[in-house]
C-alpha positions in Angstrom: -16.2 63.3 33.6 -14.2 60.2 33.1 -14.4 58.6 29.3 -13.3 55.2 28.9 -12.9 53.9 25.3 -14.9 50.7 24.6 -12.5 48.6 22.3 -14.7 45.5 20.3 -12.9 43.2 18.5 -14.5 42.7 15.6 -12.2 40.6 13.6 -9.3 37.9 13.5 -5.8 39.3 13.5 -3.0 38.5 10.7 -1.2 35.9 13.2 -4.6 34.2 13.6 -5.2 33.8 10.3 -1.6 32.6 8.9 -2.5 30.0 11.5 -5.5 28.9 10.4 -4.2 28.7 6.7 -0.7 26.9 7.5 -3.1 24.0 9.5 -5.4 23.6 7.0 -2.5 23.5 4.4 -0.8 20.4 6.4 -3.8 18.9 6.8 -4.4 19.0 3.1 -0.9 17.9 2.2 -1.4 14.5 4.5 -4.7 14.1 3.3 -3.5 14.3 -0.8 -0.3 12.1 0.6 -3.1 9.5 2.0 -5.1 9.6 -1.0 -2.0 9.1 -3.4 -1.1 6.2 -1.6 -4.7 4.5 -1.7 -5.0 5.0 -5.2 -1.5 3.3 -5.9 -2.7 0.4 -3.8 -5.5 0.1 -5.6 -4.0 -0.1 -9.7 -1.1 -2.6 -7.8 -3.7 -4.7 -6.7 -5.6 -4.4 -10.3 -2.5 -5.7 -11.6 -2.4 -8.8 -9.5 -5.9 -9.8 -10.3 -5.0 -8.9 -14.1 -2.3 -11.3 -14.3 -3.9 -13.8 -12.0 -7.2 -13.6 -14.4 -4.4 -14.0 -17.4 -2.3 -17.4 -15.8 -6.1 -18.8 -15.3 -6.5 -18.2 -19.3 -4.0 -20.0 -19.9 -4.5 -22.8 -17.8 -8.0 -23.1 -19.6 -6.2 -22.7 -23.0 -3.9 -25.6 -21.6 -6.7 -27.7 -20.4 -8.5 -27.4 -23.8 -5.5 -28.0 -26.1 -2.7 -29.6 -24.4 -0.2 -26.7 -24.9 0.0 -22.9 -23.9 -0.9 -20.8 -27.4 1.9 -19.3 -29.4 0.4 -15.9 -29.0 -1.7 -13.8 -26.3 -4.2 -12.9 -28.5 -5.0 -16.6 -28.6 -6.8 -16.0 -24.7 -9.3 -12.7 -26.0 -12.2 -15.6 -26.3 -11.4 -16.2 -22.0 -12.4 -12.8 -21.4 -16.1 -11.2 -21.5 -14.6 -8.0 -22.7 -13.0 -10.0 -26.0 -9.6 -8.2 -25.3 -6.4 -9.1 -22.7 -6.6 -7.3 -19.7 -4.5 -3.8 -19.8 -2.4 -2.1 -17.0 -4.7 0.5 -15.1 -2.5 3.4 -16.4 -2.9 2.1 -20.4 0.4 -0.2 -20.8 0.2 -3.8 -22.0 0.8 -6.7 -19.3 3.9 -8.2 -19.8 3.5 -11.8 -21.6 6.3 -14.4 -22.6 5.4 -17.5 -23.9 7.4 -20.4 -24.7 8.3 -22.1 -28.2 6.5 -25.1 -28.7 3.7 -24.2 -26.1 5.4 -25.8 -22.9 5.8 -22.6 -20.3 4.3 -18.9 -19.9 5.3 -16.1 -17.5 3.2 -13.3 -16.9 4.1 -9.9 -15.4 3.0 -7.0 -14.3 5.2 -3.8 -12.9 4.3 -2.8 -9.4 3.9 0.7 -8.6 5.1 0.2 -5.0 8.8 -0.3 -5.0 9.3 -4.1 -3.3 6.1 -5.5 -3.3 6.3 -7.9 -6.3 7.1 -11.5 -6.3 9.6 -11.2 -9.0 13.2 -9.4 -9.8 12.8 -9.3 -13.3 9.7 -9.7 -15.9 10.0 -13.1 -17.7 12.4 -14.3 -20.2 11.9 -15.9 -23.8 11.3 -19.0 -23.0 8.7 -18.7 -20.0 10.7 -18.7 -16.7 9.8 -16.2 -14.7 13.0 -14.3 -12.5 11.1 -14.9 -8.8 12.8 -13.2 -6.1 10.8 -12.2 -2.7 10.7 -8.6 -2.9 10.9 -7.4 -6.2 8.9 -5.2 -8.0 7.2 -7.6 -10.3 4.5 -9.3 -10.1 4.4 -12.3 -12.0 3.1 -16.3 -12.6 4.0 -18.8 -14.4 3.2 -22.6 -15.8 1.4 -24.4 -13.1 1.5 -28.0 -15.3 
């Protein structure tokens, strides 16, 4: 009488496995990668719409007095919340305003390296530094 040995596999060998893990590890490194760069997109283009939302302030400050204000806190009233607009990781938005009321720059540092419209933030007396590909984002007097 002949016996022949039945051999079931019952489970996944070591190579399978290591496999399995090192996929789903790549996979989770490109998704995290993805999701990293979303998020950065997102607080960039928060800032744009900040300092838009703060050149539009001033414009009404403008239209109402004739002059840009001395100070920022002069614009809270322009804004339902009653306070400027902060950076979406806590800083303050970068704000220069002229003596005598006659030019503003406002700027915001971009997360992404060469996105901006600007080289440098603004100086003391309201110019802004615009250079294509910078990593500012800024505006400036439009009177």
């Amino acid at each position: 009488m002949s016996t022949t040995k039945i051999v079931s596999k019952l489970g996944f060998t070591l190579i399978e496995l290591m496999v399995v893990v090192s996929i789903i590890g790549v996979l989770m490194a490109a998704g995290i990668l993805a999701f990293s760069n979303a998020q950065q997109n997102a607080r960039d283009a928060k800032r744009r719409a900040d300092v838009d939302a703060l050149s539009k302030a001033l414009e009404q400050y403008y239209g109402n007095n004739a002059a840009y204000p001395a100070s920022a806190s002069s614009l809270t009233t322009f804004f339902p919340s009653g306070s400027l607009p902060t950076d979406p990781q806590g800083s303050n938005y970068d704000i220069k305003l002229a003596a005598g009321g006659t030019a503003y720059c406002v700027c915001a540092t971009l997360e992404k390296p060469g996105r901006g419209n600007a080289s440098a933030v603004g100086n003391s007396s309201g110019v802004c530094s615009y250079a294509a590909g910078g990593n500012y984002f800024c505006a400036s007097q439009r009177q």
